[in-house]
DOLUM-581811 format. One record per residue (C-alpha): residue number from 1; residue in three letters; x, y, z. Coordinates in steps of 0.5 Angstrom, whole numbers, plus 2048, in hexadecimal, padded with zeros to 3 digits. Example, Ala and Ser with C-alpha at 12.3 -4.5 7.8 and 13.67 -1.06 7.14 Angstrom:
2
<rec 1; "Ala"; <819; 7F7; 810>>
<rec 2; "Ser"; <81B; 7FE; 80E>>
This chain:
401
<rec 1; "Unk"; <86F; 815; 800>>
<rec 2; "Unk"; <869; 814; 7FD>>
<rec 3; "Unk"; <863; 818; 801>>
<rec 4; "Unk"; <85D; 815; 802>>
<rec 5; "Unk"; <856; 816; 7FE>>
<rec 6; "Unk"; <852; 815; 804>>
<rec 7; "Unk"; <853; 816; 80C>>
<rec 8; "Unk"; <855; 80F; 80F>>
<rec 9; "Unk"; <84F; 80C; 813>>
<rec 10; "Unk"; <84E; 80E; 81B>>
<rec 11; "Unk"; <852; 816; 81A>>
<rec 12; "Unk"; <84E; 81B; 81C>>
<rec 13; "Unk"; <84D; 820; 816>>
<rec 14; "Unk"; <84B; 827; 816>>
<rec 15; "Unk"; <848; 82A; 810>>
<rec 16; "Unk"; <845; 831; 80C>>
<rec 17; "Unk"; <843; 834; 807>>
<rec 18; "Unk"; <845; 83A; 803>>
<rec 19; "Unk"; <841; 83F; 7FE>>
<rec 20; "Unk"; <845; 841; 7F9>>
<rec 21; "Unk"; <842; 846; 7F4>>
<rec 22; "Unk"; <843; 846; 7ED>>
<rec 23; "Unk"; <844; 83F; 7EB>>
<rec 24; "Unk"; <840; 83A; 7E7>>
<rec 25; "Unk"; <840; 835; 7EE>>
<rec 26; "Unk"; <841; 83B; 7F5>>
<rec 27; "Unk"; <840; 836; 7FB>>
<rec 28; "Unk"; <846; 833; 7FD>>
<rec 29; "Unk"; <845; 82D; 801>>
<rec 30; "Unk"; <84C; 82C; 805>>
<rec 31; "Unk"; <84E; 826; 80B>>
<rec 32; "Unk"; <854; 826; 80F>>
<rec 33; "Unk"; <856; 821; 814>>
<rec 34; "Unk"; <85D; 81F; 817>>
<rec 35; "Unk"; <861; 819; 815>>
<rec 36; "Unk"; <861; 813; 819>>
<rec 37; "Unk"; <868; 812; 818>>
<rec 38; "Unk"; <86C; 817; 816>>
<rec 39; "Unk"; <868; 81D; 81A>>
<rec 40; "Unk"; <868; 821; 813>>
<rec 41; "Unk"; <861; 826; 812>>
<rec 42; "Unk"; <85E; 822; 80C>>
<rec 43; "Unk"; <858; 825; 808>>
<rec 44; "Unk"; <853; 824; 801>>
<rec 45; "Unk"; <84F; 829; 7FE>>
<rec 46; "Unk"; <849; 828; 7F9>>
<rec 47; "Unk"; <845; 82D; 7F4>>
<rec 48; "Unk"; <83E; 82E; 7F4>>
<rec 49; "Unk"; <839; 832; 7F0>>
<rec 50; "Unk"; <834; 832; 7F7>>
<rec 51; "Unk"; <835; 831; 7FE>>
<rec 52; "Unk"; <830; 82B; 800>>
<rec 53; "Unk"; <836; 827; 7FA>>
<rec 54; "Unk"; <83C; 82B; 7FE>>
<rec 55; "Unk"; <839; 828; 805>>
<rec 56; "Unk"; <837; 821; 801>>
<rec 57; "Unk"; <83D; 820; 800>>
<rec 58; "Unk"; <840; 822; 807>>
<rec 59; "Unk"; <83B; 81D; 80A>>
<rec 60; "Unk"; <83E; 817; 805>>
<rec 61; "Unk"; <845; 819; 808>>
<rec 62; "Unk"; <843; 81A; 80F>>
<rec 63; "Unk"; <840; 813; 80E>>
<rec 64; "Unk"; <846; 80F; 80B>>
<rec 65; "Unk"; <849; 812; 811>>
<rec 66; "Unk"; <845; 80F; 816>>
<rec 67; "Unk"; <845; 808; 812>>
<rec 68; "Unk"; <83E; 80A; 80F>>
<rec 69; "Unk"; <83B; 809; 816>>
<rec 70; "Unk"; <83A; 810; 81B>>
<rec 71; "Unk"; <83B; 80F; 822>>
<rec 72; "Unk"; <834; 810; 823>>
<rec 73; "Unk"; <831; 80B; 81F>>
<rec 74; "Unk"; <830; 807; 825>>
<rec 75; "Unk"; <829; 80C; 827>>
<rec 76; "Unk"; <827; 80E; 820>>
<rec 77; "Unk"; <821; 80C; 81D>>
<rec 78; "Unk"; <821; 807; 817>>
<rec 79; "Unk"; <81F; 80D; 812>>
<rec 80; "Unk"; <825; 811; 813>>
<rec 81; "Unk"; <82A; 80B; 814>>
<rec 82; "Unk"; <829; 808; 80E>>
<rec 83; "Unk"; <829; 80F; 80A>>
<rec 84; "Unk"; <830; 80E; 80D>>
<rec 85; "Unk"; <832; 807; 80B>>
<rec 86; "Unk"; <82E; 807; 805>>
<rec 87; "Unk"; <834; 807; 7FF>>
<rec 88; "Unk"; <837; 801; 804>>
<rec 89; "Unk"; <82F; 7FE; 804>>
<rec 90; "Unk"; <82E; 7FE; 7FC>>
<rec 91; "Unk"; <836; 7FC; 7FA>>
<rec 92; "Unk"; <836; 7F7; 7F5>>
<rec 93; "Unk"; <82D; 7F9; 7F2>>
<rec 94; "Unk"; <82C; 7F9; 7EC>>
<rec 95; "Unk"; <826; 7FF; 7EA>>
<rec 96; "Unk"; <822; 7FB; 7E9>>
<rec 97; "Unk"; <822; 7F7; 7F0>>
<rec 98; "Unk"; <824; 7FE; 7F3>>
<rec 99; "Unk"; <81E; 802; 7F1>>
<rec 100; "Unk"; <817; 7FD; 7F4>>
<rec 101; "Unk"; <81D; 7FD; 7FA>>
<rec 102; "Unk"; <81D; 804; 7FC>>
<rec 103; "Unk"; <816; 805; 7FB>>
<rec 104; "Unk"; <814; 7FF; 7FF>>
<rec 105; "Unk"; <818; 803; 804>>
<rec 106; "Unk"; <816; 80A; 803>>
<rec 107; "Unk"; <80F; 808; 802>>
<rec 108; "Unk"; <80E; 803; 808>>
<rec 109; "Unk"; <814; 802; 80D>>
<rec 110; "Unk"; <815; 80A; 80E>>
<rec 111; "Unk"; <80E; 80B; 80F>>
<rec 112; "Unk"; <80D; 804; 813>>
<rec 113; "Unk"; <813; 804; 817>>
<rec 114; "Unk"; <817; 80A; 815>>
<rec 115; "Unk"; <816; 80D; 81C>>
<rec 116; "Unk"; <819; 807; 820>>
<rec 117; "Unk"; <820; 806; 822>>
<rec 118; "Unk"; <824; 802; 81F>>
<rec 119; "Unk"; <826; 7FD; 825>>
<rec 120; "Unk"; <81E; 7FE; 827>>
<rec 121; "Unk"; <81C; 7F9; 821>>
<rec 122; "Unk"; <81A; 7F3; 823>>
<rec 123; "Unk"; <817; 7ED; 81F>>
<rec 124; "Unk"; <810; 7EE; 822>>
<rec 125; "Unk"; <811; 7F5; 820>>
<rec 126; "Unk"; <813; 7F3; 818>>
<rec 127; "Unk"; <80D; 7EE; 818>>
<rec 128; "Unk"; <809; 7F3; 81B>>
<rec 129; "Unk"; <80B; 7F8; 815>>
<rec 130; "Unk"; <80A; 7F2; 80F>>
<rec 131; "Unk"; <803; 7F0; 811>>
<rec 132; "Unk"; <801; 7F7; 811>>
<rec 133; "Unk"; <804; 7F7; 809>>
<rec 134; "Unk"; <801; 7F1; 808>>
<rec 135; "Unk"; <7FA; 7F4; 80C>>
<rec 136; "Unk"; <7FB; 7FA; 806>>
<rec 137; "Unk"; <7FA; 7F5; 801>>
<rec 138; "Unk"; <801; 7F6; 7FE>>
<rec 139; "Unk"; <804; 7F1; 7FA>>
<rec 140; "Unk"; <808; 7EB; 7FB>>
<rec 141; "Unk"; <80F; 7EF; 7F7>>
<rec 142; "Unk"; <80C; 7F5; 7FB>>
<rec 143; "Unk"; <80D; 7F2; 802>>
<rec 144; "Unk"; <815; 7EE; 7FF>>
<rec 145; "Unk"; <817; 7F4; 7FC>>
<rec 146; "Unk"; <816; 7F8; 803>>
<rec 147; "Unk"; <818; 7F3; 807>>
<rec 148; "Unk"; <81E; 7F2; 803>>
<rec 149; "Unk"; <821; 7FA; 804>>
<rec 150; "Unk"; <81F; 7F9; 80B>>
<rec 151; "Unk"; <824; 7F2; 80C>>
<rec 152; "Unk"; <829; 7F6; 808>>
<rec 153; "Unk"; <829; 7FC; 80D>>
<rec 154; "Unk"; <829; 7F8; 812>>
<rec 155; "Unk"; <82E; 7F3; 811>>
<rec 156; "Unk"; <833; 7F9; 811>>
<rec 157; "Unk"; <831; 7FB; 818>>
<rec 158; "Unk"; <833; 7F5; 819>>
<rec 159; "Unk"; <83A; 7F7; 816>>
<rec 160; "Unk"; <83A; 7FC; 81A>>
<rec 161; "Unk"; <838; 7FA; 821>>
<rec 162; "Unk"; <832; 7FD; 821>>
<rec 163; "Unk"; <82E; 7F7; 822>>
<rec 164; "Unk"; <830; 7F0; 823>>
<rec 165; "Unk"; <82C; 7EC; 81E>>
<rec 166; "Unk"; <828; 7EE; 818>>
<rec 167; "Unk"; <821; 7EE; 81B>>
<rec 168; "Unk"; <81E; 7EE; 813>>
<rec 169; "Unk"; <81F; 7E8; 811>>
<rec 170; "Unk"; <818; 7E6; 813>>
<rec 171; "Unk"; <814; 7DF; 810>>
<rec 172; "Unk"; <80E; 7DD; 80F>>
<rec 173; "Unk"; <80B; 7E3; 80D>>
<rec 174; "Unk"; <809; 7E0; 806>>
<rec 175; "Unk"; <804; 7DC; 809>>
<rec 176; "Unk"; <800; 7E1; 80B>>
<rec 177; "Unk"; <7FE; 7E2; 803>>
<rec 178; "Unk"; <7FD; 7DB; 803>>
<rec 179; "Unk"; <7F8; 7DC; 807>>
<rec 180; "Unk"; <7F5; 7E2; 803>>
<rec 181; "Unk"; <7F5; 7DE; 7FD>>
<rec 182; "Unk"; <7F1; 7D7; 801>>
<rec 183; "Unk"; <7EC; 7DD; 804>>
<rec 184; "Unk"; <7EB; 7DE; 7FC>>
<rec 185; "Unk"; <7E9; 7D8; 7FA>>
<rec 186; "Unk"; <7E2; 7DA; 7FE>>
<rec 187; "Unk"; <7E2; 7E2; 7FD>>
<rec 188; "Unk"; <7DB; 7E1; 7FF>>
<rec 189; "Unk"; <7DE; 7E0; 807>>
<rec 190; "Unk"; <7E1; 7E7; 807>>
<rec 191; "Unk"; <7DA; 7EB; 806>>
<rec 192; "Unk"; <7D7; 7EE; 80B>>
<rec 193; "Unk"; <7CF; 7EB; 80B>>
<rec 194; "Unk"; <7CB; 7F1; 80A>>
<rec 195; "Unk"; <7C9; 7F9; 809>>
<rec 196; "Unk"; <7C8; 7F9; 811>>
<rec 197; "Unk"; <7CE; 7F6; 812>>
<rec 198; "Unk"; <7D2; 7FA; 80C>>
<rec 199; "Unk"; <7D0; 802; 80F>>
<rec 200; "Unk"; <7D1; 7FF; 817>>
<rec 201; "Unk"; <7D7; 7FF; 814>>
<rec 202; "Unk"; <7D8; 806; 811>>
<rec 203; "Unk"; <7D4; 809; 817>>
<rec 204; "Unk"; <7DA; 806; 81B>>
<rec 205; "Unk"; <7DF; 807; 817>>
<rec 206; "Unk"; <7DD; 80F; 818>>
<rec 207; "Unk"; <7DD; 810; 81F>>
<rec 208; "Unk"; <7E4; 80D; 820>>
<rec 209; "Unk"; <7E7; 812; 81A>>
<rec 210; "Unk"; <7E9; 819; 81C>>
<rec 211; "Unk"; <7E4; 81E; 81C>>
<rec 212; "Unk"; <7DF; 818; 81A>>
<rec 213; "Unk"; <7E0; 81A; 813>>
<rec 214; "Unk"; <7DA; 816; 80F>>
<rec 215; "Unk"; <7DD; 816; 809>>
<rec 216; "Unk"; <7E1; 810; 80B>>
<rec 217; "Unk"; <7DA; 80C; 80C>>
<rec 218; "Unk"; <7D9; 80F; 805>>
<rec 219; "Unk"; <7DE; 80D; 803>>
<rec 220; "Unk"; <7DD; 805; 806>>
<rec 221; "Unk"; <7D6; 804; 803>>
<rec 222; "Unk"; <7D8; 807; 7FD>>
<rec 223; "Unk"; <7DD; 802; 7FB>>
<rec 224; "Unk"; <7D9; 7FB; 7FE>>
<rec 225; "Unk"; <7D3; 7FD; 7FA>>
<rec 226; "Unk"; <7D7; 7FE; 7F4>>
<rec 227; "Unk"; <7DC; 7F9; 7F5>>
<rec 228; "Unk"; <7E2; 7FD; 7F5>>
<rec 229; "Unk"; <7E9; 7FE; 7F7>>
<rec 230; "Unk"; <7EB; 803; 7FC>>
<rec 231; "Unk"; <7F0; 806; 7F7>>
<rec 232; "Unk"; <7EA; 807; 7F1>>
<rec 233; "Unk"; <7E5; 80A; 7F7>>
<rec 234; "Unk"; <7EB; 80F; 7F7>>
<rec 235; "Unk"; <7EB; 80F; 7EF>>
<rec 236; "Unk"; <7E4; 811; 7EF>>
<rec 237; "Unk"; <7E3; 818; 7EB>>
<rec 238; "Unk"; <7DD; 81B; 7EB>>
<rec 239; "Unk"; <7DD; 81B; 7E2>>
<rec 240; "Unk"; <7DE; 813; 7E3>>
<rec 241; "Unk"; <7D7; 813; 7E6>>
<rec 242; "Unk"; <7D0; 812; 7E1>>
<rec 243; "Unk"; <7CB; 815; 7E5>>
<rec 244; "Unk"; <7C6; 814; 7E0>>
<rec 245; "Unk"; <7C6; 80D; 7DF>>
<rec 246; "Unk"; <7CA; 80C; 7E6>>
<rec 247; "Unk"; <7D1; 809; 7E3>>
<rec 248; "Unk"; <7D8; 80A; 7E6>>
<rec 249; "Unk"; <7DD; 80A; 7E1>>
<rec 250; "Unk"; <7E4; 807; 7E5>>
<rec 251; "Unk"; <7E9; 809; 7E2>>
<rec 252; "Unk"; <7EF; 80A; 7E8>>
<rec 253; "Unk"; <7F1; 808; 7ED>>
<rec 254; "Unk"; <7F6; 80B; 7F3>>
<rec 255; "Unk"; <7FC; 807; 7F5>>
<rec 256; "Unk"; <802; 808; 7F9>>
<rec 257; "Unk"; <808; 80C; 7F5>>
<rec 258; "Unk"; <80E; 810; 7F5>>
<rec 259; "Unk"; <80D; 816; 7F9>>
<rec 260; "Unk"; <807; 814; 7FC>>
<rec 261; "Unk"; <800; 811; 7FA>>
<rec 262; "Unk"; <7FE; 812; 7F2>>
<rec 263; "Unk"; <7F8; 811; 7ED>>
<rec 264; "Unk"; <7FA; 80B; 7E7>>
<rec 265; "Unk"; <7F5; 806; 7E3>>
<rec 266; "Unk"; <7F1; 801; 7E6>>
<rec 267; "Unk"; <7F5; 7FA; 7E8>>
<rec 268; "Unk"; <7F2; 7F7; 7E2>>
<rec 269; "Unk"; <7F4; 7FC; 7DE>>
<rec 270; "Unk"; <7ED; 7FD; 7DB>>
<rec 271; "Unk"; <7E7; 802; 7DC>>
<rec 272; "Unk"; <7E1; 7FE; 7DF>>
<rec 273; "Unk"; <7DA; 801; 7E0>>
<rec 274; "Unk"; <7D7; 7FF; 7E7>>
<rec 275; "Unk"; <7CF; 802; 7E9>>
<rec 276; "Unk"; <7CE; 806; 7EE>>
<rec 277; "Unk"; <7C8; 803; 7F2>>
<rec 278; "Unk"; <7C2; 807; 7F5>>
<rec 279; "Unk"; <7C4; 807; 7FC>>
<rec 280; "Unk"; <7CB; 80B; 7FB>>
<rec 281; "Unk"; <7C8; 80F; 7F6>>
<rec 282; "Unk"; <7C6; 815; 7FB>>
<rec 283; "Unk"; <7CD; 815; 7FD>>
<rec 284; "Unk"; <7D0; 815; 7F7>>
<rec 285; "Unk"; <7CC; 81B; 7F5>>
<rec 286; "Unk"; <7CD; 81F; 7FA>>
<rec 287; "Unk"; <7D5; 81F; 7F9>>
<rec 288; "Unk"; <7D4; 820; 7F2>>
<rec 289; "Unk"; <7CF; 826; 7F3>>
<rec 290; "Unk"; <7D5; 829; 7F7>>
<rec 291; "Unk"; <7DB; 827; 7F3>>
<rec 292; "Unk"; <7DF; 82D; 7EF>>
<rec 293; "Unk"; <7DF; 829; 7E8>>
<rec 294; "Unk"; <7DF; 822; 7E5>>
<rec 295; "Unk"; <7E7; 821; 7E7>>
<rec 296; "Unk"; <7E6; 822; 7EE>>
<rec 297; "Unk"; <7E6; 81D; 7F2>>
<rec 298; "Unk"; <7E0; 819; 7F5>>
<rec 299; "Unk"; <7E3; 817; 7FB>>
<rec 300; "Unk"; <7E9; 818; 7FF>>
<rec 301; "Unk"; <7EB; 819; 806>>
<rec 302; "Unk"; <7EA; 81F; 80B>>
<rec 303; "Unk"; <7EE; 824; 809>>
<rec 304; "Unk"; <7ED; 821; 801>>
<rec 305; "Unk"; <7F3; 81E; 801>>
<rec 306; "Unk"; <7F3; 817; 7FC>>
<rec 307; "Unk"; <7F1; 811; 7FF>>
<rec 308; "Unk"; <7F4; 809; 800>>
<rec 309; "Unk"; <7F3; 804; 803>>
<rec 310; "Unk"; <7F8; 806; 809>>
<rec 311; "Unk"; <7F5; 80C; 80A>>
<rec 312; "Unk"; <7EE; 809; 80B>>
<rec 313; "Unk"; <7F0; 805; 810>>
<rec 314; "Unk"; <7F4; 80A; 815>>
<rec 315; "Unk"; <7F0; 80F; 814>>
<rec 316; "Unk"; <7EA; 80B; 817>>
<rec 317; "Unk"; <7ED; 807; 81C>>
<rec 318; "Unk"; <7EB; 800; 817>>
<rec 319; "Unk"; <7ED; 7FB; 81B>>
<rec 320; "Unk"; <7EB; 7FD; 821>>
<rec 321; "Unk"; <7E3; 7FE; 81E>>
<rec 322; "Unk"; <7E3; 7F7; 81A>>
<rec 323; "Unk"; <7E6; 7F4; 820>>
<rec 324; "Unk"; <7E1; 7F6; 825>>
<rec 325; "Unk"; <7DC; 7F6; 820>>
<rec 326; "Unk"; <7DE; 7EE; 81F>>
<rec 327; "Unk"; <7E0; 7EE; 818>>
<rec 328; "Unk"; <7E8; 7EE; 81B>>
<rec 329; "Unk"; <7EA; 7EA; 815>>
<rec 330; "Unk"; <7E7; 7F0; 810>>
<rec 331; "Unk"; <7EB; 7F4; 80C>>
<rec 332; "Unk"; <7E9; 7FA; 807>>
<rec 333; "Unk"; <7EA; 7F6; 800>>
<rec 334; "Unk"; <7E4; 7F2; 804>>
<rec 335; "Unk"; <7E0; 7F7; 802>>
<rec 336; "Unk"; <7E0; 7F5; 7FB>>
<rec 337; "Unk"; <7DF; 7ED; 7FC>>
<rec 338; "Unk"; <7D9; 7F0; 7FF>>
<rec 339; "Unk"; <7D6; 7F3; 7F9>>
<rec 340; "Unk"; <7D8; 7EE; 7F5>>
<rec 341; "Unk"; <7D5; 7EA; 7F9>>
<rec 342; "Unk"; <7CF; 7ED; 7FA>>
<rec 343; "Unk"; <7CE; 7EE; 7F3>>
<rec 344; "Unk"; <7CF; 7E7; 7F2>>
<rec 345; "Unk"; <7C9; 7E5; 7F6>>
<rec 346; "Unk"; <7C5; 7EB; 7F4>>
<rec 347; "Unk"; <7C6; 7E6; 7ED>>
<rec 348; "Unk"; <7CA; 7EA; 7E9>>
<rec 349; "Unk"; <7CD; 7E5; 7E3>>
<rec 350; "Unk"; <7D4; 7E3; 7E3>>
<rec 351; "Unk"; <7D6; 7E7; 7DC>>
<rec 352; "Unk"; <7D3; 7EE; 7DF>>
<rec 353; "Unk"; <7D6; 7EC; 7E6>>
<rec 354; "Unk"; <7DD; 7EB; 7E4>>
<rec 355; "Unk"; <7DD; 7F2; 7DF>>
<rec 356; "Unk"; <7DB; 7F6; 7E5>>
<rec 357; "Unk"; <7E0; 7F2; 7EA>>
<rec 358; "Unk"; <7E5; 7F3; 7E4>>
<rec 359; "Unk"; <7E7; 7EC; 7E5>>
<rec 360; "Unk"; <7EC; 7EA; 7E0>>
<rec 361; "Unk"; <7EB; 7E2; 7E0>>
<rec 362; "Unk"; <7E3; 7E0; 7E1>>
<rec 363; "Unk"; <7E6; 7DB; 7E6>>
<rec 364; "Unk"; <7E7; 7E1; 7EB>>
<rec 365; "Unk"; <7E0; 7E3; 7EA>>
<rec 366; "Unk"; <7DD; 7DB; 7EB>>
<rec 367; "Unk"; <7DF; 7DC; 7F2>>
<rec 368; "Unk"; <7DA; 7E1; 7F4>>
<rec 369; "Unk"; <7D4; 7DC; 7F1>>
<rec 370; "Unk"; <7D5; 7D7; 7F7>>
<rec 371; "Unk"; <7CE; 7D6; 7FA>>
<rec 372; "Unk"; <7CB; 7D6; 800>>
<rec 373; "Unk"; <7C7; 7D1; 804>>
<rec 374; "Unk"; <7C1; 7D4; 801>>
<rec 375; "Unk"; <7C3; 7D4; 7FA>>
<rec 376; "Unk"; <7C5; 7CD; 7FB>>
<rec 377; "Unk"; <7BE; 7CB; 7FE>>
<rec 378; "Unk"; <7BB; 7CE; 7F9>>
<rec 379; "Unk"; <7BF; 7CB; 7F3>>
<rec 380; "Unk"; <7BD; 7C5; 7F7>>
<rec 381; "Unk"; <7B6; 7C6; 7F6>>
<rec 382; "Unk"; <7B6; 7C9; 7EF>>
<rec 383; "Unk"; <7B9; 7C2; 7ED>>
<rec 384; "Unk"; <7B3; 7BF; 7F1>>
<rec 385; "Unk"; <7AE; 7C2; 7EE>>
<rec 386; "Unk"; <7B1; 7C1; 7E7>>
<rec 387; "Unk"; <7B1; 7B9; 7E8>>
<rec 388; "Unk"; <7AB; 7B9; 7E9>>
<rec 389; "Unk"; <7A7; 7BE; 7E4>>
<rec 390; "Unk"; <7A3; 7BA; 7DF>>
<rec 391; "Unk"; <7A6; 7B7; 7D9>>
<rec 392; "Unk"; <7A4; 7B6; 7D2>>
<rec 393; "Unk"; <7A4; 7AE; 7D3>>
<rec 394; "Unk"; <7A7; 7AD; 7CB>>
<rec 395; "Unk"; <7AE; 7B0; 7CD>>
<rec 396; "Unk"; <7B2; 7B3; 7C8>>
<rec 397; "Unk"; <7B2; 7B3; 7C1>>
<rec 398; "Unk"; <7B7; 7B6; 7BA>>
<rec 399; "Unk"; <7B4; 7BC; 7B8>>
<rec 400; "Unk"; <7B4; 7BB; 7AF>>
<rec 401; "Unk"; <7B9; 7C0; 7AC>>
């Protein structure tokens, strides 16, 4: 009679591992159980060069005993029940599927939903968590992708019986970059009014931060008055600022990646220049006179930690502050509509707007050159003016060649 190659489902299996000096692989790793049928004593062994791939493989044995489900499934968190059905999770993706699917989990469920247990997982608490990704600027495939691991862990809880439905099959979230994209069309609508405004803002932001760490306000003024994104605030190094003619060079940016948060090109994946104006150059100063050499970084957290979006808002409370302030609906990429925005109201031409913002369609830049009622009210005068100045009563004429 045939052995089998694996303990049959729902046996209770003993293991252990066994040194063995001398040889190539010395960590045995053995499991034995009893037959269910016959009663005999059954057992299988493997060889490994390490005891962490002795112990992994008495951990896949352990969990073809149990169905691929532990016991304890029904209180352990998301994070460590879908490390244990993953395999089951991910059956049937390809690498390139694969990959964006566990980064999607590692870098944004575990760390938004890791702790929960699994039967704790609501609707509510799904729409919660895709919101607050799409608050962090994450792309559209970003949020699919992470969503997509999310509804494969959970549809074998739903298998398992730890959970009656898959609570991540949620809709509708797609209309939330609808609406991000029509709030575009008029990007001036996004920008704070003015410089008051803007450092009431940073003051605010600061005393809801721990220890009212001030590099957070630097770090906001700094990027509205150069229309920056947050990750390039956090690119900054001292050797990318030109103190003499006042120019900072925006060469990276930081952004989310494997392993935690990392420094690559901008998104247009060009340099640009961008002016430092008078009122943040004391302060730009200041950190570069105490900056230990042109490759250390010009902002970062309180412990010099790199920076991003998510970060910002975290450490300094941001939706609390700009709801209390009346800006409810302002995010951190607004500061940089505020910049482009400003400038284009200070008259800063569209071809030189849009190298600084690094626009790749001049389209995008248009859209901060809206005017306001002033600006109309002007132009409506100006063409007055224009209709009645005096004429030369010949009219036009052919200039000879």
């Amino acid at each position: 009679m045939a052995i089998a190659q694996h303990p049959p489902i729902g046996v209770s299996v003993k293991a252990d591992v066994e040194y063995r000096e001398g040889r190539p692989k010395p960590y045995k790793a053995r499991v034995r159980w009893n037959d269910p049928t016959t009663g005999e004593r059954r057992s299988k062994s493997h060889s490994t060069a390490t005891p962490e791939e002795a112990q992994d493989w008495i951990d896949g044995i352990l969990r073809a005993a149990r169905g691929g489900i532990d016991p304890a499934a029904a209180t352990q968190p998301l994070a460590e029940y879908g490390a244990d059905v993953m395999p089951l999770a991910t059956r049937g993706l390809e690498r390139k599927t694969l990959d964006p699917y566990l980064a999607g989990r590692r870098l944004r469920v575990v760390p938004t939903l890791g702790h929960i247990p699994v039967p704790m997982i609501t609707n509510g608490v799904v729409d919660r968590a895709v919101y607050s990704w799409i608050a962090d600027e994450c792309s559209r495939s970003t949020v699919k992708n992470t969503l997509a691991i999310l509804v494969r862990v959970l549809e074998q809880a739903v298998r398992d019986g730890v959970v009656g439905q898959n609570v991540a099959r949620v809709t509708g979230w797609q209309r939330e970059y609808e609406r991000a994209e029509d709030e575009l069309d008029d990007p001036r609508s996004l920008a704070l009014p003015n410089w008051e405004t803007l450092t009431t803002l940073a003051d605010a932001l600061v005393r809801r931060s721990h220890g009212q760490f001030s590099g957070w306000g630097h770090i906001v003024v700094f990027a509205a008055c150069t229309a920056a994104r947050i990750g390039e605030v956090s690119g900054v190094r001292a050797g990318d600022i030109d103190r003499k003619a006042w120019i900072w060079t925006v060469r990276r940016q930081t952004t989310p990646g494997p392993g935690g948060l990392i420094d690559k090109g901008t998104k247009g994946k060009r340099a640009r220049k961008v002016p430092i104006i008078d009122e943040v150059r004391p302060m730009v100063t200041e950190r570069l006179d105490s900056a230990s050499g042109p490759d250390a970084r010009l902002f970062t957290g309180p412990r010099g930690g790199r920076i991003s979006t998510a970060v910002l808002r975290d450490a300094t409370h941001w939706d609390e502050v700009v709801t209390e302030l009346g800006y409810e609906h302002l995010r951190r990429h607004d500061l940089r509509h505020t910049g482009l925005t400003w400038m284009a109201d200070a008259g800063v031409p569209v071809h030189v707007l849009r190298k600084i913002a690094g626009h790749g369609s001049l389209t995008t830049t248009q859209r901060y050159l809206h005017p306001d009622q002033r600006s109309i009210e002007d132009a409506g005068t100006a063409l007055s003016a224009h209709l009645n100045a005096p004429r030369s009563l010949d009219g036009p004429r052919l200039r000879a060649v």
